[in-house]
BATOR-98621 format. One record per residue (C-alpha): residue number from 1; residue in three letters; x, y, z. Coordinates in steps of 0.1 Angstrom, whole numbers, plus 5000, padded with zeros to 4 digits. Example, Ala and Ser with C-alpha at 12.3 -4.5 7.8 and 13.67 -1.06 7.14 Angstrom:
2
NODE, resi, resn, c1, c2, c3
NODE, 1, ALA, 5123, 4955, 5078;
NODE, 2, SER, 5137, 4989, 5071;
***
This chain:
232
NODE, resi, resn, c1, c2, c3
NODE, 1, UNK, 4874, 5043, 5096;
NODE, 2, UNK, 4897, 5064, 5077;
NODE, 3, UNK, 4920, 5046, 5047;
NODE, 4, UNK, 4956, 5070, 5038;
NODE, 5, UNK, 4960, 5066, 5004;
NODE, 6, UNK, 4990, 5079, 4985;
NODE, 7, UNK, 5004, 5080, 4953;
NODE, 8, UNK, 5028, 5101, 4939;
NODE, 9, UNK, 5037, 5126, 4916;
NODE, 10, UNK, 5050, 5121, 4879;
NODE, 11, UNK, 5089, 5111, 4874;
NODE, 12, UNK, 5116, 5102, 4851;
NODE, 13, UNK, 5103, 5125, 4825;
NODE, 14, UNK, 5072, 5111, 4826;
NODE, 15, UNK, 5045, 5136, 4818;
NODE, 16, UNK, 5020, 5116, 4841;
NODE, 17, UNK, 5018, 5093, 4868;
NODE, 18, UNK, 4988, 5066, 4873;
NODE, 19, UNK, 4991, 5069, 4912;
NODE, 20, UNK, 4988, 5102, 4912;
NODE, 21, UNK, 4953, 5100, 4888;
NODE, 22, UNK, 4940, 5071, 4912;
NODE, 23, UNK, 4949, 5088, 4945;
NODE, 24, UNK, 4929, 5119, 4935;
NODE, 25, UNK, 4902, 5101, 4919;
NODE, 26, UNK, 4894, 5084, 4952;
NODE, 27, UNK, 4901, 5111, 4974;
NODE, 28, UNK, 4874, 5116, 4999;
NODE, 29, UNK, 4852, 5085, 4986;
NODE, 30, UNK, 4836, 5065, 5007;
NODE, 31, UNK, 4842, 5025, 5004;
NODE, 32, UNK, 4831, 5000, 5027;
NODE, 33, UNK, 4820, 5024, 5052;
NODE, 34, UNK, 4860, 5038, 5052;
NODE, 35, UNK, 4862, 5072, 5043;
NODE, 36, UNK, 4897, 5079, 5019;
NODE, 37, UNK, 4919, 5106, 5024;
NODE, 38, UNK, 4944, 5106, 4993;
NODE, 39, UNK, 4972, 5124, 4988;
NODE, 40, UNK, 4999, 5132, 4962;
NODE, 41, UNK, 5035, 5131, 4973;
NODE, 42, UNK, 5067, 5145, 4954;
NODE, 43, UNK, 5091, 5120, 4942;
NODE, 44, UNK, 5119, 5133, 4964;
NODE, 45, UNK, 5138, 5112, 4988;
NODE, 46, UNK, 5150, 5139, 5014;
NODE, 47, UNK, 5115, 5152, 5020;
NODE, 48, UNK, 5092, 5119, 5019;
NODE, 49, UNK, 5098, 5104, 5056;
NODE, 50, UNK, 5087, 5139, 5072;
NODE, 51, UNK, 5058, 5142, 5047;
NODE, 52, UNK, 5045, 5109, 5058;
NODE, 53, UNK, 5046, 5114, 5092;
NODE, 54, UNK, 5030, 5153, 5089;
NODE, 55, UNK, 5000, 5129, 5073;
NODE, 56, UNK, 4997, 5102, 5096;
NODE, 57, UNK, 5001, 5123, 5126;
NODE, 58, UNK, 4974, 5149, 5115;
NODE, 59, UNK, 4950, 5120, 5100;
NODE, 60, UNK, 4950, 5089, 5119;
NODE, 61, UNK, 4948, 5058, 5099;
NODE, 62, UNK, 4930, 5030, 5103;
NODE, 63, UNK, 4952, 5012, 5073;
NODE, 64, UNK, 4978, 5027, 5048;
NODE, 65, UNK, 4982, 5018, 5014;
NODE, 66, UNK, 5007, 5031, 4990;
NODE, 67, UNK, 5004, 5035, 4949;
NODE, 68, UNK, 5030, 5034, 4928;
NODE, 69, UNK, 5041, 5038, 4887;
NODE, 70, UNK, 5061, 5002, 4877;
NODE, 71, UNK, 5066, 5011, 4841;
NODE, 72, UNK, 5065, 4979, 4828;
NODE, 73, UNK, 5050, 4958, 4849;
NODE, 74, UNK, 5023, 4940, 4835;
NODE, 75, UNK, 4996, 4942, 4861;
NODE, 76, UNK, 4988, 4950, 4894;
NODE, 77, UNK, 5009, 4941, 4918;
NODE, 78, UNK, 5006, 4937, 4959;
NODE, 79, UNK, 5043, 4937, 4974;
NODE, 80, UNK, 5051, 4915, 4999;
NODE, 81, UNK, 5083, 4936, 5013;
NODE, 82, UNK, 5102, 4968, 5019;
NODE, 83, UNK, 5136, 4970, 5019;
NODE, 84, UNK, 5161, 4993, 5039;
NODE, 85, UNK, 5183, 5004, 5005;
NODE, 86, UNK, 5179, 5037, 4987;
NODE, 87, UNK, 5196, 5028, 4952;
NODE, 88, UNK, 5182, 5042, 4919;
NODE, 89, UNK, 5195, 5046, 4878;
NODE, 90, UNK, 5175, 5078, 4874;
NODE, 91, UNK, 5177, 5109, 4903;
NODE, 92, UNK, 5148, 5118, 4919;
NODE, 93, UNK, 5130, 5149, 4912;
NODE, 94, UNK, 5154, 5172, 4933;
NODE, 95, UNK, 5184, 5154, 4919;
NODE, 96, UNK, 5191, 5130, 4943;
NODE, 97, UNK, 5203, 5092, 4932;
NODE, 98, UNK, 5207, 5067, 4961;
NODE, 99, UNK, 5239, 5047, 4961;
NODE, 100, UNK, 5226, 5016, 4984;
NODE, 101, UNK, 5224, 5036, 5014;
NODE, 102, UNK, 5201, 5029, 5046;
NODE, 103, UNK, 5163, 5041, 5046;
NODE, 104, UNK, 5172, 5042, 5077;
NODE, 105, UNK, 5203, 5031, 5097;
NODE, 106, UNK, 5194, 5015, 5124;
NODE, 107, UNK, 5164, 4998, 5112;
NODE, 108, UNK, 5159, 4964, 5102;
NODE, 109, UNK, 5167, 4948, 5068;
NODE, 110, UNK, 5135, 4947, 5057;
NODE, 111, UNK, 5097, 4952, 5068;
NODE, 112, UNK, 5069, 4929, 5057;
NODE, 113, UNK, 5037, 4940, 5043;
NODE, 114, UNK, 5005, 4937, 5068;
NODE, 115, UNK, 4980, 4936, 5037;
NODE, 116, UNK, 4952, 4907, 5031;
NODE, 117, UNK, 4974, 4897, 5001;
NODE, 118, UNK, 4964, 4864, 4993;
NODE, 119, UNK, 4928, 4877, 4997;
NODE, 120, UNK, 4932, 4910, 4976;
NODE, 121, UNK, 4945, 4887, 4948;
NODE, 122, UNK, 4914, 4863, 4949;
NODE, 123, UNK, 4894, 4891, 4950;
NODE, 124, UNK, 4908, 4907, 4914;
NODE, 125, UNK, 4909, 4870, 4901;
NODE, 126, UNK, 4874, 4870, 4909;
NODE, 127, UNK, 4869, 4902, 4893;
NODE, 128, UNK, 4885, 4896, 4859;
NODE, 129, UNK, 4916, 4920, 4872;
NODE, 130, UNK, 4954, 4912, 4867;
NODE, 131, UNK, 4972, 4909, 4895;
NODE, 132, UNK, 5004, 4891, 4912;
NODE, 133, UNK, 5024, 4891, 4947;
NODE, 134, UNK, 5058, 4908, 4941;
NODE, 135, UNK, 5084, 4901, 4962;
NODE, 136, UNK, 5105, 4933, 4954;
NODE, 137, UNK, 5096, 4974, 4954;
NODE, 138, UNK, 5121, 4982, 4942;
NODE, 139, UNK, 5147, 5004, 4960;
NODE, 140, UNK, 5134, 5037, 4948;
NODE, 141, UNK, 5109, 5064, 4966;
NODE, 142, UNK, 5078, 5037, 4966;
NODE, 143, UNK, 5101, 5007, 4984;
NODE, 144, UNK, 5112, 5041, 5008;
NODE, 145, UNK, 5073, 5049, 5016;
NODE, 146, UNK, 5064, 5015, 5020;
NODE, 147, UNK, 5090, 5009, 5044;
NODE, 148, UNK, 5088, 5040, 5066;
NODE, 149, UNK, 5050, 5039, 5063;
NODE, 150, UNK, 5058, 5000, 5076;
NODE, 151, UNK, 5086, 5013, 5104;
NODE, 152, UNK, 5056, 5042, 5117;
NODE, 153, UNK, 5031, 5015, 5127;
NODE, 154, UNK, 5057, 4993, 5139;
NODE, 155, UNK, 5071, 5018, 5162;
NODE, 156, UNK, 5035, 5026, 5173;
NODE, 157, UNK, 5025, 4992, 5180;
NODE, 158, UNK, 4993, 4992, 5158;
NODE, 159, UNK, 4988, 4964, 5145;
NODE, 160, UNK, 4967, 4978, 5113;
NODE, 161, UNK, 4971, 4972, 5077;
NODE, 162, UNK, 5000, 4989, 5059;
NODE, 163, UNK, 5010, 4985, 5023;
NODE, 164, UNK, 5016, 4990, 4985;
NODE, 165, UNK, 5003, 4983, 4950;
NODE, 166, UNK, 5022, 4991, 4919;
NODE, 167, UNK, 5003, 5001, 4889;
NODE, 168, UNK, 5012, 4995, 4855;
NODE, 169, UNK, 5018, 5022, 4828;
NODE, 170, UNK, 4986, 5041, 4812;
NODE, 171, UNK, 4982, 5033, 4774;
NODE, 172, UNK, 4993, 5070, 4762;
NODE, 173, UNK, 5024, 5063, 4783;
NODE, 174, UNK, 5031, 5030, 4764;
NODE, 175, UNK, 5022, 5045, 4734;
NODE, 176, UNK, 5051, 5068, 4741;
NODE, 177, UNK, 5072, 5041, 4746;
NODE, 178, UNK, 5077, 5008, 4726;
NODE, 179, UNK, 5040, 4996, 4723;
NODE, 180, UNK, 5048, 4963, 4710;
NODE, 181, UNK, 5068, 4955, 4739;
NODE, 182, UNK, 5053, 4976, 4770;
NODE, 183, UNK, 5022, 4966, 4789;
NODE, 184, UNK, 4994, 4989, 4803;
NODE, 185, UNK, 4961, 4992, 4816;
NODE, 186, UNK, 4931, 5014, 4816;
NODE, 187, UNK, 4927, 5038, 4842;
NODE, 188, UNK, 4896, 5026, 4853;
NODE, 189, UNK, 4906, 4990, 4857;
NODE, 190, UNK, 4933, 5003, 4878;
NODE, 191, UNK, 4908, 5024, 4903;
NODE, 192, UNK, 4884, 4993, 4904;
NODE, 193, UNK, 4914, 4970, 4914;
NODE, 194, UNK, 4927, 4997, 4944;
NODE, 195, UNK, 4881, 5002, 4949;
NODE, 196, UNK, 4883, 4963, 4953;
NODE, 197, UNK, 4918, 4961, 4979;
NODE, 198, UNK, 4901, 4989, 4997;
NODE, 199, UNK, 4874, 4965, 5006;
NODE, 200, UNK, 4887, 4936, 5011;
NODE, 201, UNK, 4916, 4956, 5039;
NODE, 202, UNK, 4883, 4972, 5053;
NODE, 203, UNK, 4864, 4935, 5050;
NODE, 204, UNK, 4899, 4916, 5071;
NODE, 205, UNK, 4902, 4941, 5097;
NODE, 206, UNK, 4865, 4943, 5109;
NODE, 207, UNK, 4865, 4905, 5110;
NODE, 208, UNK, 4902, 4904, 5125;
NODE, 209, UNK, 4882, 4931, 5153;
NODE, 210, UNK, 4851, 4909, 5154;
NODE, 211, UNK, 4871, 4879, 5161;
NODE, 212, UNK, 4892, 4895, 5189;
NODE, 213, UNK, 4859, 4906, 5208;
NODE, 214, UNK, 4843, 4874, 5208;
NODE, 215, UNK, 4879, 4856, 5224;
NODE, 216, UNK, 4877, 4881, 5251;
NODE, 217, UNK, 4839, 4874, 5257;
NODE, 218, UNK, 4849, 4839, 5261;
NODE, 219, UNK, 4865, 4827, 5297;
NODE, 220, UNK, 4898, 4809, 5290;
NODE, 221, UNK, 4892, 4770, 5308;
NODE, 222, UNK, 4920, 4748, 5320;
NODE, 223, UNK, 4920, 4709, 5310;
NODE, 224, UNK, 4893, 4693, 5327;
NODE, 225, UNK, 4874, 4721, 5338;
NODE, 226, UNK, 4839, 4719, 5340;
NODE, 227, UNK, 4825, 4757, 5321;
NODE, 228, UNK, 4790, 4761, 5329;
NODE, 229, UNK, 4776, 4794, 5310;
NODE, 230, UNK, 4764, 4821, 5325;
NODE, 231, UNK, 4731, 4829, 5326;
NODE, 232, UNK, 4712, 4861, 5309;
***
């Protein structure tokens, strides 16, 4: 099993990015038998559909999950959806500033998440880790990956978890900022929280596998049929 894990570089004249620290830290780990393949994307907007699919196509996912910076946020947070807009207040790092334009144009509205929510969040509740559901990604370059990442399995027809988690800022960075009014979170409370939806991902789609294989075993009966087993 092989888990894609991107985060990206730092933007908005930030000097650092949390994804970018957690997607390196848990490159080439190994975590519930998955091995991790993380990588560190540019925040530009022109050049992130192509770099995703050079990655999927030369590495082969089993599931895709997406980290993001959501200065301000107060936790972790598992989104639901990705929307097809490109609208920003800041340019990205080439200088580009969407304006409400299409992701892409003939795509739909918007793309659910295929992610284990409800079970990731039990899990960090479980785990003394804050975390939430959020029903928007914004409409910057981590709603864009999540949707095309979304729109490439989709057009595929694999039916394997795709996704995103957006990570609050690092202290330093809300020390840089107003401290009295901006939440953070330790770096390693971050990595256990993306260690722990890892596993669980890995956990719901060998028992989504296991489950499949025992329906097939089992011959379909009609009302009223007598089913007399086999025998071995």
């Amino acid at each position: 099993m092989r888990i894609v894990l991107y985060g990206f570089e730092p933007f908005g004249g930030e000097a650092i990015n949390p994804s970018q620290l957690v997607a390196r830290a848990l490159d080439g780990a190994q975590i519930g038998g998955a091995q991790i393949v993380g990588h560190v994307l540019p925040v530009e907007t022109g050049s992130l559909p192509a770099r995703l699919q050079g990655i999927l196509q030369s590495e082969p996912p089993t599931a895709i999950l997406g980290l993001g910076q959501a200065g301000g946020s107060p936790s972790l947070a598992v989104e639901r959806i990705a929307v097809n807009v490109l609208e920003s207040t800041i340019p990205d790092n080439q200088g580009y500033q969407g304006k409400g334009e299409a992701i892409r144009e003939e795509g739909p509205a918007g793309l659910l998440s295929t992610l284990p929510a409800t079970e990731i969040l039990e899990h960090w509740r479980a785990s003394a880790i804050p975390g939430y559901l959020s029903n928007s990604a914004g409409t910057f370059c981590c709603n864009q990956g999540l949707y095309e990442t979304l729109a490439w399995a989709r057009e595929r027809d694999k039916a394997l978890p795709v996704g995103f988690i957006h990570l609050p800022y690092l202290p330093g960075q809300a020390a840089e900022h107003d401290p009295a009014r901006t939440p953070s979170m330790a770096l390693d409370t971050m990595k256990k929280g993306v260690e722990l939806a890892i596993e669980t991902i890995i956990a719901n789609q060998r028992r989504r596998v296991e489950e499949a294989s025992k329906g097939a075993e089992e011959p379909k009966r009609t009302k009223g049929e007598l089913w007399i087993p086999r025998g071995r």
